[in-house]
Backbone as CSV, one residue per row, in Angstrom:
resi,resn,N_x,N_y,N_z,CA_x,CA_y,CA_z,C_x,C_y,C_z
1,UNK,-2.559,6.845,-19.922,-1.502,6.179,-19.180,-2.138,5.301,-18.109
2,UNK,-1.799,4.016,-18.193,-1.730,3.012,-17.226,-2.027,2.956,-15.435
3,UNK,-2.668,2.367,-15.231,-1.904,2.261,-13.203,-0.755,1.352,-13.255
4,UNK,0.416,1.295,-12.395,1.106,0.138,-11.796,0.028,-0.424,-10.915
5,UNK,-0.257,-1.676,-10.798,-1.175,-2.492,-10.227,-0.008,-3.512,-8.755
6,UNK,-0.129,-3.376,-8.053,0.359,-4.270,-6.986,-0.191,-4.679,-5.617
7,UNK,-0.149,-6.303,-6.494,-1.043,-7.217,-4.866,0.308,-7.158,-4.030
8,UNK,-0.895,-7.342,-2.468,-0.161,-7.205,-1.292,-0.087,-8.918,-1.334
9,UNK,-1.166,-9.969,-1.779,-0.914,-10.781,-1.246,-1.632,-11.313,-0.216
10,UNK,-1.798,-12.758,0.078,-2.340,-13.401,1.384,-1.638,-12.622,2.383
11,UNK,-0.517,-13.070,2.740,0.134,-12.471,4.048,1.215,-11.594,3.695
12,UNK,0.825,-10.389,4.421,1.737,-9.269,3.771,2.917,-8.834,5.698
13,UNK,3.770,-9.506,5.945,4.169,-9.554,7.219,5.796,-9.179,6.877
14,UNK,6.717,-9.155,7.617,7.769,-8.264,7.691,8.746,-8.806,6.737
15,UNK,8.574,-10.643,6.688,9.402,-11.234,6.256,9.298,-11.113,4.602
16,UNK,8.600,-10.406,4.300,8.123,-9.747,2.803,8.720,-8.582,2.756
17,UNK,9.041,-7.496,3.541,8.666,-6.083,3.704,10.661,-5.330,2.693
18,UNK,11.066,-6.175,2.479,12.043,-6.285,1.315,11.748,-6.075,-0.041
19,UNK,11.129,-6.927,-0.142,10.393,-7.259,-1.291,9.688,-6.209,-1.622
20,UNK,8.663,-5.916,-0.695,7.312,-5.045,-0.916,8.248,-3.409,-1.144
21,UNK,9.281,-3.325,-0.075,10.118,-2.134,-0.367,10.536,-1.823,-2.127
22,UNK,11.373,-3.022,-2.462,11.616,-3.077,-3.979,10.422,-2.680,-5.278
23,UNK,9.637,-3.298,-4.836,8.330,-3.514,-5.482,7.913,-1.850,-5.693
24,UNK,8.002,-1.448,-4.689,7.131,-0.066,-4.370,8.205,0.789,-4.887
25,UNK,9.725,0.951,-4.771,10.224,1.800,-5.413,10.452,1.849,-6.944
26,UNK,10.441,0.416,-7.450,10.095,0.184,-8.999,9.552,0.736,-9.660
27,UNK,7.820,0.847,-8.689,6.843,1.159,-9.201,6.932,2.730,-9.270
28,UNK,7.310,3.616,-8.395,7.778,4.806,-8.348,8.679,5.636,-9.625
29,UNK,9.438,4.791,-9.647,10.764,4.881,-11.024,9.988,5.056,-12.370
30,UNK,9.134,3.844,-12.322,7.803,3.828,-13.752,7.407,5.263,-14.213
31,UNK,6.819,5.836,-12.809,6.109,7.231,-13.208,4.244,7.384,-13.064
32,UNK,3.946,6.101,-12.961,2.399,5.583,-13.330,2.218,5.993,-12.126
33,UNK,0.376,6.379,-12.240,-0.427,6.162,-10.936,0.032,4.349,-10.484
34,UNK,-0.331,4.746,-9.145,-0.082,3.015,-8.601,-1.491,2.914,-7.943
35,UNK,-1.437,1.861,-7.983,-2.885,1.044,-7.384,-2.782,-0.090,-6.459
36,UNK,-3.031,-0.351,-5.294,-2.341,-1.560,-4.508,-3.865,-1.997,-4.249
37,UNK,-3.669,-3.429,-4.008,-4.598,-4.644,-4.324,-4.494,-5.340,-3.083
38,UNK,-5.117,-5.461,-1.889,-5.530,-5.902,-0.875,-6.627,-6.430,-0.465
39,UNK,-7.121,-7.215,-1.505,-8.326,-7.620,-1.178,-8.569,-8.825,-0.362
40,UNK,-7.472,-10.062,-0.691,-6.905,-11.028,-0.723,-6.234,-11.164,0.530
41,UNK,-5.778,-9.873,1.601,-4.540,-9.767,2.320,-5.314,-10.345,4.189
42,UNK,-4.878,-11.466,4.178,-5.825,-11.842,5.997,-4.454,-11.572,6.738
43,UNK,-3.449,-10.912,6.699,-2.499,-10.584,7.667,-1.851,-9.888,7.059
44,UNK,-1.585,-8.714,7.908,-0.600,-7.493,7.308,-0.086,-7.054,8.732
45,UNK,1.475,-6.822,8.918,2.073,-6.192,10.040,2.546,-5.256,9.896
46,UNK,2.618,-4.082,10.943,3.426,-3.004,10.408,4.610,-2.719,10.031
47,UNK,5.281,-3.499,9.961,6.634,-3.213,8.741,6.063,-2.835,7.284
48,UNK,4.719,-3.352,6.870,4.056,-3.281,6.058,3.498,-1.962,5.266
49,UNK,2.997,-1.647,7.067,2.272,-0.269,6.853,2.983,0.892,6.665
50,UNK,4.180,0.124,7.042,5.217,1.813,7.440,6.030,2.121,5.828
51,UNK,6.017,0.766,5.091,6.458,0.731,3.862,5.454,1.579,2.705
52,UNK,3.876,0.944,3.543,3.127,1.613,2.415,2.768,3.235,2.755
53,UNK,2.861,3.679,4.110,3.328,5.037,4.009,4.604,5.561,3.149
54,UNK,5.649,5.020,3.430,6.462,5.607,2.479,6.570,5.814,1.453
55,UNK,5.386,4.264,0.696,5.224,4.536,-0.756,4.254,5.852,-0.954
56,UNK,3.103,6.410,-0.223,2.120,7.156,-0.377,3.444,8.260,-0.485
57,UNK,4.138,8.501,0.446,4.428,9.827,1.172,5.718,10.075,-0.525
58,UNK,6.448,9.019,-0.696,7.623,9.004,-2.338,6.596,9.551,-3.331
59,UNK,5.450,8.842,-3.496,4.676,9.110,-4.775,4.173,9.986,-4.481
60,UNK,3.839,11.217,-3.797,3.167,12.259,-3.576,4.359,13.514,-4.119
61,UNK,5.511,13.342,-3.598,6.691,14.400,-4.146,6.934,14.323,-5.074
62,UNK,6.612,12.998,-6.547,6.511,12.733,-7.513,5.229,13.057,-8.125
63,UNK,4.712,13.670,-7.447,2.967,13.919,-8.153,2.844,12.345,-8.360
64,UNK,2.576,11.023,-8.287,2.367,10.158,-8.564,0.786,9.948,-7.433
65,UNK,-0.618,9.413,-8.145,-1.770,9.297,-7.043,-1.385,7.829,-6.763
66,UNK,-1.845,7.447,-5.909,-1.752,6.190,-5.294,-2.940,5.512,-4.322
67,UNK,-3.692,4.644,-5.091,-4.623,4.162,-4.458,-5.252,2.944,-4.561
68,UNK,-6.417,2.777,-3.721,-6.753,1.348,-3.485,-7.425,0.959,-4.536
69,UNK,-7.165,-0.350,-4.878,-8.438,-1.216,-5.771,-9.393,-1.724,-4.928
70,UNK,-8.632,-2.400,-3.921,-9.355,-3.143,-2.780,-8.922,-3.358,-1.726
71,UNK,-9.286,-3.353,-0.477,-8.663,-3.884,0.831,-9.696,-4.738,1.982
72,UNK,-8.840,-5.705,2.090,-9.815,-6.235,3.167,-9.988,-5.641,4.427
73,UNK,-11.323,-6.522,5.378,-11.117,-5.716,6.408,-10.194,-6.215,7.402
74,UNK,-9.135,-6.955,7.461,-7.887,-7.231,8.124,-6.902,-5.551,7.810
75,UNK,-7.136,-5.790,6.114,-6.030,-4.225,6.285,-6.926,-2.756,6.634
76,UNK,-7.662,-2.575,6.633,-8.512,-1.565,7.319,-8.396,-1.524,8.613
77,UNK,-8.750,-2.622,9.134,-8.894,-2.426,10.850,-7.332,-2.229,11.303
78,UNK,-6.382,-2.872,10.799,-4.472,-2.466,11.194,-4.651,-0.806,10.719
79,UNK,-4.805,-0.784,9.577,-4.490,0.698,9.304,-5.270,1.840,10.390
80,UNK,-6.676,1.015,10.432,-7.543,2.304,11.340,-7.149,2.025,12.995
81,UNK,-6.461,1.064,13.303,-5.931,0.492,14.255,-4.687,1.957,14.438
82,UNK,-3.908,2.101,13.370,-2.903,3.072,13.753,-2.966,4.044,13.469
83,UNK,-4.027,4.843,13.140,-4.715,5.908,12.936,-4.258,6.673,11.724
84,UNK,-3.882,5.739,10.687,-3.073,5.930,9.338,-4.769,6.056,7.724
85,UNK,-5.281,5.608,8.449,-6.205,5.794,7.298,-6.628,6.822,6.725
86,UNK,-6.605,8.254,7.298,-6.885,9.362,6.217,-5.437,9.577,5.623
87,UNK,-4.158,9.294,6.303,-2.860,9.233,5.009,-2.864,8.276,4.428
88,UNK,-3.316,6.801,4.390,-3.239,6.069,3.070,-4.403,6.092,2.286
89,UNK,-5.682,7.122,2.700,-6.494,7.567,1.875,-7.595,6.170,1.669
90,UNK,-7.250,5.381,2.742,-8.573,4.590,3.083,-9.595,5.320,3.486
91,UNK,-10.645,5.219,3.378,-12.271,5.794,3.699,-12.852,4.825,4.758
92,UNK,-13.847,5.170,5.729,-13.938,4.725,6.824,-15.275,3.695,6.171
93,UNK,-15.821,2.492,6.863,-16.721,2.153,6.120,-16.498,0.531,6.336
C-alpha cells in the first residue's frame, strides 16, 4: 500500500490553511500512510502548523503514520520555534 504524498508548497500561510485543512482530511478518509513534502516551503505560518498537528494528532487515532519526505529549514526553525518538533516527528539537525 501506497503513501498519500502532499506538497505544502512555496508559501504555506493562513490564506491556504482551508485548503490544506481539506487536503489533510481527504487524505485521512484514503486510509494510506501520508507523507508531507516541504522541501520547497520558504514561508509557513501557524495556522499551518496547528493544521498539521491536527493532521498528525487525526492520523494517529486512525493508526495512519505520517511523515516527512522533506522539509526546509524555514519549516524546521517555525516548528522548533514552537516547540512542536518531537510531535510532528521532525528530528533535530
Amino acid at each position: 500500500m501506497g503513501k498519500t504524498c502532499i506538497s505544502l508548497g512555496e508559501v504555506a500561510d493562513i490564506a491556504k490553511a482551508e485548503s490544506y485543512k481539506t487536503r489533510f482530511l481527504e487524505a485521512i478518509k484514503v486510509g494510506k500512510d501520508i507523507e508531507l513534502d516541504a522541501s520547497n516551503t520558504t514561508r509557513i505560518d501557524t495556522a499551518i502548523v496547528q493544521a498539521i498537528l491536527a493532521l498528525f494528532l487525526s492520523a494517529q487515532q486512525k493508526q495512519i503514520d505520517v511523515s516527512w519526505k522533506a522539509a526546509s529549514e524555514t519549516v524546521k526553525r517555525v516548528i522548533y520555534l514552537l516547540g512542536l518538533g518531537k510531535h510532528l516527528a521532525l528530528q533535530d539537525g
